[in-house]
VEXGU-461803 format. One record per residue: residue number from 1; x, z, y of N, C-alpha, C in turn. Coordinates in nm, 4 decimals, padded with zeros to 6 digits. Layout:
BEGIN
NUM,X,Z,Y,X,Z,Y,X,Z,Y .
...
//
This chain:
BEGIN
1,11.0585,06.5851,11.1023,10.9717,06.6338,10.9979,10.8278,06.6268,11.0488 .
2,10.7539,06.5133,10.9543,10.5919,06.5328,11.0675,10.5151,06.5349,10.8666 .
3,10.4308,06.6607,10.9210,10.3431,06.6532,10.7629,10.2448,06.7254,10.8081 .
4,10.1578,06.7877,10.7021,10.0235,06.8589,10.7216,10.0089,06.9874,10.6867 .
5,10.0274,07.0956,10.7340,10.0090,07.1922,10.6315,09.9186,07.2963,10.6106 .
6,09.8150,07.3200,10.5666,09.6905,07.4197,10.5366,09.7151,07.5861,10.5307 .
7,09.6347,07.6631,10.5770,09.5922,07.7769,10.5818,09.4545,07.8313,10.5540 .
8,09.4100,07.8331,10.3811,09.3070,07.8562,10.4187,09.2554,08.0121,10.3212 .
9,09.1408,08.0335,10.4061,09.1265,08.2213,10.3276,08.9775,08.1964,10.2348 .
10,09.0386,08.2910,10.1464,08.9381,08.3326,10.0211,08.8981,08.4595,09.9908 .
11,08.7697,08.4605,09.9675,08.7419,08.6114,09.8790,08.6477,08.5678,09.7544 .
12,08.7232,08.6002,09.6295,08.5982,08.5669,09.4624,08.6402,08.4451,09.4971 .
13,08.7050,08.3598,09.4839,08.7303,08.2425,09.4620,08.6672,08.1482,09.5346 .
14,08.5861,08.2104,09.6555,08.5154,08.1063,09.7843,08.5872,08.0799,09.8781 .
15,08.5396,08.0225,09.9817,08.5774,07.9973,10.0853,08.5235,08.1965,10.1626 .
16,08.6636,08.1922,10.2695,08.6430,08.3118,10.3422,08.6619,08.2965,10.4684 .
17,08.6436,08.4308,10.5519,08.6810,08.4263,10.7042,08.7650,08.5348,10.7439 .
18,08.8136,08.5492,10.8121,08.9295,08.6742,10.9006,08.8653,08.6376,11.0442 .
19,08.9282,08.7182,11.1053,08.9177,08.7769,11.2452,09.0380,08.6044,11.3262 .
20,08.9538,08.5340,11.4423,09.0428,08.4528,11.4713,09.1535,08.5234,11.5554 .
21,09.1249,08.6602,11.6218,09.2107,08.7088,11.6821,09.3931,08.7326,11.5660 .
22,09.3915,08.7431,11.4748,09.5119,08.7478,11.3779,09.5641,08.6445,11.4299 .
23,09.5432,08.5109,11.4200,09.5939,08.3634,11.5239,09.6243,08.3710,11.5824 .
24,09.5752,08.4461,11.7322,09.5595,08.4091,11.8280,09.7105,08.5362,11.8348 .
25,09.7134,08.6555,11.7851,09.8188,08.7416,11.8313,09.9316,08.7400,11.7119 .
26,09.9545,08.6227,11.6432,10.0683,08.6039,11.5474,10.1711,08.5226,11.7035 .
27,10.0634,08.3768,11.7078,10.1148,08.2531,11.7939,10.0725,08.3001,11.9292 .
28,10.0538,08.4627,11.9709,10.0390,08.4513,12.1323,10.1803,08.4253,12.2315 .
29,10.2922,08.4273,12.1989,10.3750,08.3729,12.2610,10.4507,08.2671,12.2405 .
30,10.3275,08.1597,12.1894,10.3841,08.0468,12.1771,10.2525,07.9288,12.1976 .
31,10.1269,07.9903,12.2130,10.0104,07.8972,12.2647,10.0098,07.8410,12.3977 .
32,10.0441,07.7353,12.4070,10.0695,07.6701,12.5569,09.9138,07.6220,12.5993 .
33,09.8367,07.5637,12.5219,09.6650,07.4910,12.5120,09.5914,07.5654,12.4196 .
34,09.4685,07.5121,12.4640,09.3844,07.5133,12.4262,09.2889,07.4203,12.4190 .
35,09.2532,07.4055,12.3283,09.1654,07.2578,12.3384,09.0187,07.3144,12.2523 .
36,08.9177,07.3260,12.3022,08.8147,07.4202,12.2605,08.7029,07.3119,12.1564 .
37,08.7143,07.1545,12.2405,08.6108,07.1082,12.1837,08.6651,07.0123,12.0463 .
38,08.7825,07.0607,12.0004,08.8594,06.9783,11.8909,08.9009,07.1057,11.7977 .
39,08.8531,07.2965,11.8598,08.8932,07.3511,11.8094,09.0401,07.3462,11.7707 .
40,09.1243,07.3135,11.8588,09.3026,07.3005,11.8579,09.3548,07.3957,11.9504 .
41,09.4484,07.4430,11.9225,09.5389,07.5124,12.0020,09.6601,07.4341,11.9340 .
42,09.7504,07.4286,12.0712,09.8679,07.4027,12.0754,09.9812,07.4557,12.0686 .
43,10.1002,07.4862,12.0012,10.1751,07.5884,11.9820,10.3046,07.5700,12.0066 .
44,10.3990,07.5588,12.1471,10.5191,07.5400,12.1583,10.6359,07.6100,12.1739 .
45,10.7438,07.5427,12.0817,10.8277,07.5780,12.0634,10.9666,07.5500,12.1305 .
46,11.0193,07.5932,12.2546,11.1346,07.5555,12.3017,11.2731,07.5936,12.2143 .
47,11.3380,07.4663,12.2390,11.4448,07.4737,12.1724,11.5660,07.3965,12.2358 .
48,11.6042,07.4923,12.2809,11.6953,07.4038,12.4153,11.7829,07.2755,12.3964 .
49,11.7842,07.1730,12.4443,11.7258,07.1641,12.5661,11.5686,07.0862,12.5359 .
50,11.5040,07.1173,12.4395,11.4260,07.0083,12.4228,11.2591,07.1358,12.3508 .
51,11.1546,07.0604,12.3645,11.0067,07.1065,12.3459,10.9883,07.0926,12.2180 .
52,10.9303,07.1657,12.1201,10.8535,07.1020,11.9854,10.7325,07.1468,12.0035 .
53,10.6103,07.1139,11.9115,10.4944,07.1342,11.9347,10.4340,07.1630,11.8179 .
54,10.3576,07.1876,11.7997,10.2469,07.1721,11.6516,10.1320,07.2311,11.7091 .
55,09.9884,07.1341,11.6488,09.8983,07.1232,11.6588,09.7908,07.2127,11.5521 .
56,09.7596,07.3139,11.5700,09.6764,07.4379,11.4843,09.5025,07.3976,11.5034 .
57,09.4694,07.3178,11.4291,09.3037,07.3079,11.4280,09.2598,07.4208,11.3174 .
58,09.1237,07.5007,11.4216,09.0991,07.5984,11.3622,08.9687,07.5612,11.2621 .
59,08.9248,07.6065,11.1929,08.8488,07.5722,11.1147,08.7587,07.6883,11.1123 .
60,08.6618,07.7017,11.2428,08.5387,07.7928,11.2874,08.4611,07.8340,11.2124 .
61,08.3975,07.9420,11.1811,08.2840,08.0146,11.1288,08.1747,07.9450,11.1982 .
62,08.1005,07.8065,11.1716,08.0034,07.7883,11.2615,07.8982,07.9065,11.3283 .
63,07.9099,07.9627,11.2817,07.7524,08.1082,11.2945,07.8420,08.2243,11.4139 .
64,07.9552,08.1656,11.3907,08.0564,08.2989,11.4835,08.2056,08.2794,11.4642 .
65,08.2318,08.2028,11.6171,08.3426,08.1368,11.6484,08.4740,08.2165,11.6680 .
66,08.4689,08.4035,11.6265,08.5456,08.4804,11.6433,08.6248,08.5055,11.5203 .
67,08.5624,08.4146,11.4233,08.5944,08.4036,11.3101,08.6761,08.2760,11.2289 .
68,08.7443,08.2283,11.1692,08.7516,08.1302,11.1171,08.8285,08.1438,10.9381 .
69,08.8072,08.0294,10.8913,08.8928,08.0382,10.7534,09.0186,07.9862,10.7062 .
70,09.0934,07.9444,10.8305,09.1920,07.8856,10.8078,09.2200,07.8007,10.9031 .
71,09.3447,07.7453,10.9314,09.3727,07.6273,11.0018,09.4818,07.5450,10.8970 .
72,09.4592,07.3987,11.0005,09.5557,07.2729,10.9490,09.6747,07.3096,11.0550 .
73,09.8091,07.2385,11.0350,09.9234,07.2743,11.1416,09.9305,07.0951,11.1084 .
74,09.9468,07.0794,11.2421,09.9639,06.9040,11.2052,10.1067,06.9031,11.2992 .
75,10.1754,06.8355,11.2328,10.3248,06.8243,11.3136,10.4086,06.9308,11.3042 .
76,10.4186,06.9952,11.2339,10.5149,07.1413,11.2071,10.6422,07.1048,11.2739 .
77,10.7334,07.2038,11.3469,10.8025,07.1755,11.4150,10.9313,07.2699,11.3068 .
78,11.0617,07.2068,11.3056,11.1347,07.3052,11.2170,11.1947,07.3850,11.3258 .
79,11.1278,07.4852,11.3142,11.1200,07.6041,11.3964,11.0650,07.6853,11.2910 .
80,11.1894,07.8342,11.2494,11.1346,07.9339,11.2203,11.0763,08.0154,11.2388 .
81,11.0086,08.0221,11.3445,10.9477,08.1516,11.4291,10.7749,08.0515,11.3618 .
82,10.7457,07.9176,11.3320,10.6294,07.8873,11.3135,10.6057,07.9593,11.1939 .
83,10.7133,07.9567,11.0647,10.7255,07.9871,10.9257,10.7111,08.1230,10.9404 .
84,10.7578,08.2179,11.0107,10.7433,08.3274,11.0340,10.6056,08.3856,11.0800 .
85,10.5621,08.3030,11.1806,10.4203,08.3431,11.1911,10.3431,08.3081,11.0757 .
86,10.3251,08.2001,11.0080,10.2665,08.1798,10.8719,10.2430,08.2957,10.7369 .
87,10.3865,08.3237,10.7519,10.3918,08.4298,10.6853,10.3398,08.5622,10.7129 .
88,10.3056,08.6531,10.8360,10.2741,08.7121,10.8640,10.1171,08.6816,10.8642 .
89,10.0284,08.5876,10.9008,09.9131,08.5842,10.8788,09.9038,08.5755,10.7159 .
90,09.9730,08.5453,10.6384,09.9513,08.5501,10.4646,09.9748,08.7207,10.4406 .
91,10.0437,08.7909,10.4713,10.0739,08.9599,10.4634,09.9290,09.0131,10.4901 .
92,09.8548,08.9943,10.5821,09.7463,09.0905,10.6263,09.5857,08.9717,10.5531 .
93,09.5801,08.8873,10.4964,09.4564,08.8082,10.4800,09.5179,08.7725,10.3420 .
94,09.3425,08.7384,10.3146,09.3546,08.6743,10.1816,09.3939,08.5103,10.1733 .
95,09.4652,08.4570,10.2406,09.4908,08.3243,10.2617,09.6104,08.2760,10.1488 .
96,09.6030,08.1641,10.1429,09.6994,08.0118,10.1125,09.7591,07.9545,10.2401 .
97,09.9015,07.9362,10.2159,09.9362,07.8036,10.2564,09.9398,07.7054,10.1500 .
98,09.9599,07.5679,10.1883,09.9984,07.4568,10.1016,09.9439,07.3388,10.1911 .
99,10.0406,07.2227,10.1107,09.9772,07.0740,10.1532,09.9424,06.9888,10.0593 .
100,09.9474,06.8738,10.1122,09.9131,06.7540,09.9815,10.0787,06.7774,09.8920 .
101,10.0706,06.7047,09.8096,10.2183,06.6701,09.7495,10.1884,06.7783,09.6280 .
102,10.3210,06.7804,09.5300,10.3306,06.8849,09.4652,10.4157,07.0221,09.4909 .
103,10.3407,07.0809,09.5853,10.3563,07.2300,09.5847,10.2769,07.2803,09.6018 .
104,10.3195,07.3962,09.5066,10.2433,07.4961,09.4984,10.1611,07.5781,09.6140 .
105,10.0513,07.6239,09.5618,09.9722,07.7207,09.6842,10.0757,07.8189,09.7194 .
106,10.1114,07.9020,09.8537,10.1962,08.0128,09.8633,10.1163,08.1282,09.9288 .
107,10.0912,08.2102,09.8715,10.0920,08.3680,09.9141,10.1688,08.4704,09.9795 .
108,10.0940,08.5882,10.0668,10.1953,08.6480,10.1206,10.1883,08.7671,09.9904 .
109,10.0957,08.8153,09.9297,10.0905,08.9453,09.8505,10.0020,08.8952,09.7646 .
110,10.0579,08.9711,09.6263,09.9660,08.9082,09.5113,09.8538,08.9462,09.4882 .
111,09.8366,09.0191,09.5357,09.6326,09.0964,09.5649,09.5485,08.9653,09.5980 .
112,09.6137,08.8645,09.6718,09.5457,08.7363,09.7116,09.4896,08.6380,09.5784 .
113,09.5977,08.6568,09.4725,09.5788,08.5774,09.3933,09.4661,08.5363,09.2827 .
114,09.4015,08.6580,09.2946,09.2638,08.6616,09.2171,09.1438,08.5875,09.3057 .
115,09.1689,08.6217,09.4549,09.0728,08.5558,09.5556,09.0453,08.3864,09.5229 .
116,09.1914,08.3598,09.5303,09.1770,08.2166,09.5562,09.0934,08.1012,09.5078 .
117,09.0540,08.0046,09.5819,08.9591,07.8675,09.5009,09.0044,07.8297,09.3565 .
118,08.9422,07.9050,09.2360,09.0325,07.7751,09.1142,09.0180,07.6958,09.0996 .
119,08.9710,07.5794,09.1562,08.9689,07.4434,09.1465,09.1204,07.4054,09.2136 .
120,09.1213,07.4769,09.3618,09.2309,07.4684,09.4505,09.3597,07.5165,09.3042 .
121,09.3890,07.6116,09.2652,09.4882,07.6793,09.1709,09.5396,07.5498,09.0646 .
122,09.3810,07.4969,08.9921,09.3962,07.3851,08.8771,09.4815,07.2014,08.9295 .
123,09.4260,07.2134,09.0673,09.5002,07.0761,09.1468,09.6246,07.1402,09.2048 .
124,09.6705,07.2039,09.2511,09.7835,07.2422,09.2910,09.9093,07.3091,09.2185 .
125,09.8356,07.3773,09.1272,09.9109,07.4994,09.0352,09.8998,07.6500,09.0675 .
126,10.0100,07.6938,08.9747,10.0062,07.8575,09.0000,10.0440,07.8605,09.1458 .
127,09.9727,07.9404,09.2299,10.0530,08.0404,09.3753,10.1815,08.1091,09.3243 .
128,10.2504,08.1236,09.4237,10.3548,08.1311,09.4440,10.4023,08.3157,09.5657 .
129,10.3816,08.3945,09.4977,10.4008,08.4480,09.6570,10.5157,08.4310,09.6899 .
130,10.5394,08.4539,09.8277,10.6497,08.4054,09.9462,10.7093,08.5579,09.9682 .
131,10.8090,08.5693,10.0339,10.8702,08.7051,10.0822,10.9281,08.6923,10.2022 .
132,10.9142,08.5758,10.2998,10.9363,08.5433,10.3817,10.9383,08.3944,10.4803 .
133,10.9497,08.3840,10.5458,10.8602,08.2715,10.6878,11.0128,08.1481,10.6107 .
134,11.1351,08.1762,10.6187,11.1874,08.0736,10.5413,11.1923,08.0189,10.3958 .
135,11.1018,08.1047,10.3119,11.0728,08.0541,10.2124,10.9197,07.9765,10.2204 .
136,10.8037,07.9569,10.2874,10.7711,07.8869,10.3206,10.7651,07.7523,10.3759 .
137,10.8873,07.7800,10.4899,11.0027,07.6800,10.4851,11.0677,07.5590,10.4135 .
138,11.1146,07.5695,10.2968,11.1923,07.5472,10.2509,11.0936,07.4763,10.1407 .
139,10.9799,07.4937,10.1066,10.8805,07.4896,09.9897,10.8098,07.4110,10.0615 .
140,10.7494,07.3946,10.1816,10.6930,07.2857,10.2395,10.7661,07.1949,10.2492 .
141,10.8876,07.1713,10.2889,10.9951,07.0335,10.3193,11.0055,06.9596,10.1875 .
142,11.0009,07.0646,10.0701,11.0138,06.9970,09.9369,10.9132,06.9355,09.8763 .
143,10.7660,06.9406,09.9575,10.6591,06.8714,09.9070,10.6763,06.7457,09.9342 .
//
């Protein structure tokens, strides 16, 4: 499974920021790198006997790098503990997941849903909230 998948936060229908620390302590026991000047962290997943990986580019607050609005996951690994962390950063922020294709934006709580980009809502469709890291899952594979 190799695809793209977005994380990004809103407040009033803009672009927003969260705390990058939420990232950093969803995926802290699973950040193997760091890659500072590509803004990537690396996120691995053992799965015996073998490594998976996925690639988290953060998408910086230029003005204040403690911040960001989202990341891309490039290479999602089918590993639930990634879907699980996804989901848990959608519970506490005003964020989206989604990718290209047709699916829908996904939410962790519907308080988000007024935030979001409507341009993003009108190309994608209605959000969706999620109730859990395998229903994220399952909704990305189908894009």
């Amino acid at each position: 499974m190799s695809f793209e998948a977005y994380l990004g936060c809103f407040k009033d229908g803009e672009q927003s920021y969260f705390p990058t620390s939420i990232i950093d302590d969803t995926f802290a026991p699973f950040i193997t790198r760091r890659e500072p000047e590509y803004s990537c962290w690396v996120v691995t997943y053992e799965v015996s006997p073998t490594l998976t990986q996925a690639d988290l580019y953060l998408n910086l607050d230029p003005d204040d790098a403690s911040r960001c609005s989202g990341f891309t996951v490039a290479r999602p690994p089918d590993d639930p503990r990634l879907y699980k962390a996804l989901w848990e950063i959608l519970r506490v922020t005003n964020s989206a997941v989604y990718c290209a294709g047709e699916c829908s934006p996904m939410v962790g709580r519907a308080e988000t849903i007024p935030h979001l980009n409507p341009d993003m809502v009108e190309a994608l469709g209605s959000p969706v909230v999620v109730v859990d890291g395998n229903e994220i899952r399952n909704r990305l594979e189908q894009c």
